[in-house]
N, C-alpha and C positions, 0 to 999 in steps of 0.2 A: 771364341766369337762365332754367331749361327753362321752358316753356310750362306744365307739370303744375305748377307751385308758379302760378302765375299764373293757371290756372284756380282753383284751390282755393281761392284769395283773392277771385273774383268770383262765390262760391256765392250762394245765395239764403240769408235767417238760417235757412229751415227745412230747409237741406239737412243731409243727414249729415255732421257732422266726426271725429275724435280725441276722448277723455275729455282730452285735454291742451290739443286745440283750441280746446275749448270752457273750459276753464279759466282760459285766457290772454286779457286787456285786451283789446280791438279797438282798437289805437293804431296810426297813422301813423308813427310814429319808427320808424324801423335801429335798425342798432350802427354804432357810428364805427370801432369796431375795426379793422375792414376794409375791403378796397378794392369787395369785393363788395357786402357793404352799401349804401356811402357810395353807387356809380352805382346801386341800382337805386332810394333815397330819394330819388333824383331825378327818379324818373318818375314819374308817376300810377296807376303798381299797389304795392296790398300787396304786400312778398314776402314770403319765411321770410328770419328775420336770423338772426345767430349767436344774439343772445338767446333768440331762438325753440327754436332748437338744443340748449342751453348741458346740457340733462338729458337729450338723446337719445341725445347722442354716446358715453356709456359703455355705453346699451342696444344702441346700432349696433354697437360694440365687440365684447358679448358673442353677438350674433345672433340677439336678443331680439325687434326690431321686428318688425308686421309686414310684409308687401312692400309696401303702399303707402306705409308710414313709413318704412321703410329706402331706397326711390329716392328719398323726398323729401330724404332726409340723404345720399345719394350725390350727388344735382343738388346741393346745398349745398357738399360738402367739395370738387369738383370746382372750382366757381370761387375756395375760400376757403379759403386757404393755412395762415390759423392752427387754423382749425378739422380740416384735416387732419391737422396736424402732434397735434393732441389726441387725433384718433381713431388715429393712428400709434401711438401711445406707450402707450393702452390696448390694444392688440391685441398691442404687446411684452409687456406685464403680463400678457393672457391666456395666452398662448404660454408664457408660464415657468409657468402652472399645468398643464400638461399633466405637468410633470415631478415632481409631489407628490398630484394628484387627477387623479382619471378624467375624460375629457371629460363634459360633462353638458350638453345642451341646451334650454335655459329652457325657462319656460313662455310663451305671449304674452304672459300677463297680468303678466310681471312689470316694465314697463315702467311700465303704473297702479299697479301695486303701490308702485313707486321713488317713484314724480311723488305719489300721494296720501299717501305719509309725509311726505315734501320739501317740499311747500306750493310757493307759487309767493308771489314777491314784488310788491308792486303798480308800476305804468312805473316812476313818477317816481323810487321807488329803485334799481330794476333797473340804467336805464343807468349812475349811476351808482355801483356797486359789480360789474360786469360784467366788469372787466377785473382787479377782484382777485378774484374765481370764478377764472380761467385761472391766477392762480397758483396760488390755492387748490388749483385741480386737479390742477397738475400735481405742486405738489409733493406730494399726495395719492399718484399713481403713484409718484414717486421712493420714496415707503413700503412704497407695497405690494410696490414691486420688491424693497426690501430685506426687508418680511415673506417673499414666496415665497423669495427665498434661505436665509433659515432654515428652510425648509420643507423645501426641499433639502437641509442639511445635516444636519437631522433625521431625514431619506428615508436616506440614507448612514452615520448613526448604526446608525440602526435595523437597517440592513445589518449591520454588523459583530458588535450584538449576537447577529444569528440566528448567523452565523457562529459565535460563541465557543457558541451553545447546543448547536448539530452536533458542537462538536469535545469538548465536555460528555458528548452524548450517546453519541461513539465511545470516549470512555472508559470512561463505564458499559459500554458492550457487552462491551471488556475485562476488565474487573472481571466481567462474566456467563460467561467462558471456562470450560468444563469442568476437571475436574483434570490430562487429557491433555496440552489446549492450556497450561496452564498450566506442566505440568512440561517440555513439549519449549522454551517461552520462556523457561524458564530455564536448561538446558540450550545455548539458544542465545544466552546473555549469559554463561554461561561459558566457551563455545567463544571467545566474542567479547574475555571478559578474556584467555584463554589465549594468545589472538593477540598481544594488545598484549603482555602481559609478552615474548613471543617477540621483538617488534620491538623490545622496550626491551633485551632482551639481545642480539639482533645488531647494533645501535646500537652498546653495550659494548664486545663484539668487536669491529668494526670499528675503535675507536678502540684497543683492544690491539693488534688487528693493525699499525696505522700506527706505533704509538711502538716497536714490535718491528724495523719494518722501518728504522724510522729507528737503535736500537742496532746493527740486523746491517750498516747500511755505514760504524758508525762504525770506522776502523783501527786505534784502538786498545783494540779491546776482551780482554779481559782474560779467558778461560777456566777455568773446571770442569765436571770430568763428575762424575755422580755416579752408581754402579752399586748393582742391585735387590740385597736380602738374600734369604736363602729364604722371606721373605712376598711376592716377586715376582720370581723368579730374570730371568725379561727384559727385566726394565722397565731401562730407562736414561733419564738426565737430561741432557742439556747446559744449564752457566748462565754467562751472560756479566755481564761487568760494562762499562758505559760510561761514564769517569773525566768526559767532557763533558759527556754527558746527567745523569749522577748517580741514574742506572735501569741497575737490572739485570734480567734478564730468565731466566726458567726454562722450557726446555720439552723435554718429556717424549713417549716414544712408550713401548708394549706395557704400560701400567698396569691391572690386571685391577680390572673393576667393583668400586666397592664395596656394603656393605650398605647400606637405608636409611638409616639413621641415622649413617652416618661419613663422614668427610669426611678428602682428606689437609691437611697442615699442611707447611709448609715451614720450617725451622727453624734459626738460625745462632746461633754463637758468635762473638761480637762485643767485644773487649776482655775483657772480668773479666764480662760478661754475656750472658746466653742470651735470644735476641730472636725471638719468631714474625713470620716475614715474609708471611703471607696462606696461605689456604686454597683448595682448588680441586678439582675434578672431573674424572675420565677422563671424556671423549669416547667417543660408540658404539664407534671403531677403535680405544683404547686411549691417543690421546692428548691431551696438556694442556697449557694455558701459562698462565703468573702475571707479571707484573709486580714488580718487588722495590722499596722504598723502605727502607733503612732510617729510622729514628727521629734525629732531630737528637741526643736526648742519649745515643749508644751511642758513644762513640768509641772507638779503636784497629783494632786488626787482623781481620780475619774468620780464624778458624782449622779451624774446619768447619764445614760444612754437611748435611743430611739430613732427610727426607722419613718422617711419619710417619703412622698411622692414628688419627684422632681421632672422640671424639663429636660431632656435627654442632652441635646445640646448647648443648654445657655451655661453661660459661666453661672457659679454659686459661692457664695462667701460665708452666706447665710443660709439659714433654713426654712423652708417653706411653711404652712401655716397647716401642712396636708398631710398632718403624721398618722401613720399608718401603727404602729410599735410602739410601746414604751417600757422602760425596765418595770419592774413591778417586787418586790414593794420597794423602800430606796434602797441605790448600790448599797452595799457595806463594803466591797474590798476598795483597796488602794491599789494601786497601776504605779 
């Protein structure tokens, strides 16, 4: 044990101690606790025991002592292994407080502050209830460790809340846009719609195009033309049929734009009835393609075919008066 706790035990009664100093029994007994103890109650000097210790070691902890109190409990933890491993486990504890409160540097006085709330217990019970303090205590830390973790998750809550309050507040700003800002942002969500429909219809095409490419290598497909009338003296049609695929296919070049609101119609005689096979639009150059399905319940022969101007919108059952197309000269195959 260092010399300074062995001095300090051989004062005079009038000399200066600690307010804790003077607090504590003047008794001869250790702690058994330890091995430090145990050798030095075997000499003939007082030393400091862990007892002595048992309420400094969370002021040592927090760096509350002062220097003459804090090497007295340095020479202490240095030969005594349990009492370090206490002051170890509080300075864990401290160390996770830095990640929820600001460091903060006691007072000196709050070590008297600690010990004159605490009271001090008289020897005889001291030693023994001594070593249930050390559980006491420590599971006291396992607490507080698990208190400063909700501290922490609380620190990281509170995080997140500012966060939704920022993205709150970049809304409102939104919401403060001029009439300018506001009309070119809409403007650029209809550009942005305009796009998508665009993708959704070259999607379309693309899968027209394949089922096209797929009729034009079938070998047996099955021919008509069908030539413009004077509402489009150049426009021509070729339409195939493919008896495998069970698709036929139309596609047209030199088709003059129409007006907004018409659309052509494609349209066959089919058995004993008159069936619309799909509607469709010239292309900027003039040309167009459709798909043909007919309907399960049309059966017999196709016997013409032609191509007409329709209203975009209105229903149609019939066919308009405004043909554009017709097959030329009669079909010959069968469908």
């Amino acid at each position: 044990m260092p010399t300074s706790a062995g001095t300090r035990s051989r004062k005079s009664p009038g000399a200066s101690t600690s307010p804790s100093a003077r607090s504590r029994p003047a008794s001869g007994l250790g702690c058994r606790s330890c091995g430090c103890c145990s050798s030095i109650n075997r000499g003939a000097t007082r030393a400091v025991t862990c007892a002595d210790l048992s309420q400094d070691l969370e002021a040592y902890a927090l760096g509350a002592l002062e220097r003459d109190e804090a090497e007295r409990v340095e020479a202490h933890i240095r030969a005594c292994a349990e009492c370090a491993a206490i002051v170890r486990a509080y300075r864990d504890a401290v160390d996770y407080l830095a990640l929820s409160v600001p460091i903060y540097r006691a007072a000196p006085r709050l070590r008297e502050r600690i010990l004159a709330g605490a009271g001090w217990r008289p020897a005889a019970n001291l030693l023994l209830t001594v070593r249930a303090n050390w559980f006491a205590t420590a599971a006291a830390v396992v607490l507080l460790a698990f208190a400063l973790g909700g501290s922490v998750w609380a620190a990281m809550l509170s995080s997140e809340v500012s966060q939704l309050r920022r993205d709150n507040h970049r809304l409102q700003e939104i919401g403060d846009l001029s009439a300018e800002q506001r009309a070119a942002l809409l403007r650029m969500q209809q550009e942005l719609e305009t796009a998508r429909n665009r993708q959704v219809e070259m999607s379309s095409t693309l899968q027209e195009q394949a089922t096209l490419l797929i009729v034009a290598l079938d070998p047996d497909l099955i021919p008509t033309r069908l030539q413009g009338t004077p509402l489009a003296a150049n426009a021509t049609c070729n339409y195939v049929w493919s008896s495998s695929q069970k698709v036929g296919a139309l596609t047209c070049k030199d088709l003059p734009q129409t007006a907004l609101s018409l659309i052509y119609e494609l349209w066959a005689t089919k058995g004993d009835k008159t069936v619309p096979l799909g509607s469709f639009l010239a292309r900027y150059d003039g040309t167009a393609s459709v798909l043909v399905k007919f309907p399960p319940d049309t059966p017999g022969e196709v016997t013409s075919m032609w191509v007409t101007l329709e209203q975009q919108n209105a229903a149609r059952s019939q066919p308009s008066a405004s043909v554009v197309l017709q097959s030329v000269p009669a079909l010959q195959a069968a469908r």
